[in-house]
N, C-alpha and C positions, 0 to 999 in steps of 0.2 A: 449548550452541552459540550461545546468543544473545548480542548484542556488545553494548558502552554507548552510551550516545544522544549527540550535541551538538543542540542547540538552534538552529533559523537565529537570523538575526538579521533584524530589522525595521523597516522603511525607509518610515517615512507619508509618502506622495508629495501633492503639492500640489491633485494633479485628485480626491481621495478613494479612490485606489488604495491598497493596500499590495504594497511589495515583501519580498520571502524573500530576505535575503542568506546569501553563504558566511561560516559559524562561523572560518575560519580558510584559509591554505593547506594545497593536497591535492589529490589527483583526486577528481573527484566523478561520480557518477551519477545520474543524478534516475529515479524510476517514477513519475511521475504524468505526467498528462496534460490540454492545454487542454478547460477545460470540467467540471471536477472538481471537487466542491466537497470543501474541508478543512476541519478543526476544531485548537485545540491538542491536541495529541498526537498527529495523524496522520502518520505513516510518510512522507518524501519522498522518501529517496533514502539515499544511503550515501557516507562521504568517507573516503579513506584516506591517512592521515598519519603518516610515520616506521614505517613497516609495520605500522600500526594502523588498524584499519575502525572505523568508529564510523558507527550510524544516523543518518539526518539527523531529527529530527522538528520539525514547527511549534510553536514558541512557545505562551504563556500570551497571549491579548490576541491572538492574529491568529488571522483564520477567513473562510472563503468559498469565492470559487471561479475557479480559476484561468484570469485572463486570455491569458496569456503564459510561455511558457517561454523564458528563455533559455542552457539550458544541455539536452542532450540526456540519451536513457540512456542512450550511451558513455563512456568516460571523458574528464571536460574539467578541464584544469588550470585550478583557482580560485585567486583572492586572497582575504584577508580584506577582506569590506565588501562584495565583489563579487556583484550583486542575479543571484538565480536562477529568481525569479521575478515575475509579476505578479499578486496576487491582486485581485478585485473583488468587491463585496457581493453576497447573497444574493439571488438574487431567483427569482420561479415562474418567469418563462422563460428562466431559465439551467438553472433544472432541470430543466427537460422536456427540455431538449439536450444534457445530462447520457448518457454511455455508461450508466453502470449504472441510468439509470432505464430507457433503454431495452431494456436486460437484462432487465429486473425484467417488466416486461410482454410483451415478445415471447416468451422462451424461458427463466423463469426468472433467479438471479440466479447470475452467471460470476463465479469469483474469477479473475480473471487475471494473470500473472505479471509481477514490474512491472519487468524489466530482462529483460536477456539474460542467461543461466545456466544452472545444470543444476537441473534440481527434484528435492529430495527428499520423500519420504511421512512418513519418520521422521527422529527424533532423532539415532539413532546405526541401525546395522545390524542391531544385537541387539532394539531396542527396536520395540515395537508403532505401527504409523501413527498420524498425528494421527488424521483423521478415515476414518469408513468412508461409502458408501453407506448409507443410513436412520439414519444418526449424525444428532441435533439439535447445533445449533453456534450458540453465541452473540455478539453482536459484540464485536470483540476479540479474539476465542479462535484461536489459531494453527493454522490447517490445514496448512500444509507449510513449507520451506526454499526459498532459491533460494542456490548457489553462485557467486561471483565470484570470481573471482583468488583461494579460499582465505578469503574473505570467506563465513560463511554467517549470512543473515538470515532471520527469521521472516515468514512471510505470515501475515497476521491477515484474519478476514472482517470485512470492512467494507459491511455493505448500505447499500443507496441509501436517499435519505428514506423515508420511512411501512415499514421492514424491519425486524423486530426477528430474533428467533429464527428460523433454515430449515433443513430438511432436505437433506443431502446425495442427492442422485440419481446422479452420476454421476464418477466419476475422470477425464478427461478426458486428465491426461498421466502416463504410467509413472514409476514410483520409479529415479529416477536417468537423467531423459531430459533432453536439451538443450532449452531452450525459449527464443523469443525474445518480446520488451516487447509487453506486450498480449498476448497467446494465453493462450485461455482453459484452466485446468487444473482446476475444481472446479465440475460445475452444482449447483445447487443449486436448492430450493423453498420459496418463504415460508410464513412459516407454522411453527407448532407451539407446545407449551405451554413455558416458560422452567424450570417446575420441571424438566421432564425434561430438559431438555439439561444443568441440573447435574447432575444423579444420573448420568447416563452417562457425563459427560467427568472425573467426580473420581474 
């Protein structure tokens, strides 16, 4: 169920910004959010063109933490070229302001769902959930689905800085329940050893 990626495009703007442009015409949807730091291969958003969904993900060569959004998680008709975002360099006090850092220290770390959709647990109906309660999950590793218009994407756990390995505590939202941008669907607890979360998810 998982769809092909496009790559943004990238826009070094004069003041030491980077911009995130649209790969092409489409509707787009963005899940991220200001304050967030990315890396290349992070997850942005999803564009759909000629009734094809393709991931959006960040480039090779851009990375940080997003100043600006300009395009929401509804759906907004893009051009190609057209900048979707504003990213700015790394820094410690962008990260303390960071949602998932503050996740991480108040109540654990929340996977939250990055659009509006329906959430699945599983792959297909027949097949077992990604992740359980006391399941170890590694970063990357696909904890659920989020549907759009027939668009279904994978949610991957992505901890915040200093988060390797966590264990699942909690299901937060039912298999097959509507969810809106931001709402929390997986708690989760740092921590754990990396051997084990392979031996249980292969």
């Amino acid at each position: 169920m998982s769809r092909p990626s496009a790559d943004l495009l990238i826009i070094r703007n004069d003041n030491g910004t980077t911009s995130l442009a649209c790969p092409g015409p489409g509707q787009v949807s963005l899940w991220r959010r200001p304050g967030e730091a990315v890396t290349a291969g992070s997850a942005f958003g999803v564009i759909v063109r000629d009734e094809l969904c393709f991931r959006l993900v960040v480039p090779e060569g851009a990375s940080g933490v997003i100043r600006a959004l300009h395009a929401s998680d509804r759906w907004n008709s893009c051009e190609h070229g057209q900048p979707l975002a504003t990213l700015g360099p790394w820094s410690d006090e962008l990260a303390s302001a960071s949602p998932e850092a503050a996740d991480a220290a108040d109540e654990g770390v929340l996977v939250r769902s990055p659009t509006h959709g329906t959430f699945y647990r599983r792959p297909s109906p027949e097949a077992p959930p990604f992740v359980e309660p006391g399941q170890l999950v590694r970063p990357g590793q696909t904890v659920g689905l989020v549907e759009v218009m027939k668009c279904f994407s994978p949610i991957a756990f992505e901890p915040p800085e200093g988060v390797g390995t966590a264990r699942v505590v909690e299901m937060l939202a039912d298999d097959g329940a509507e969810v809106r941008s931001g709402q929390p669907l997986i708690r989760l607890e740092p921590g754990g050893d990396g051997g084990a979360a392979q031996s249980e998810t292969d």
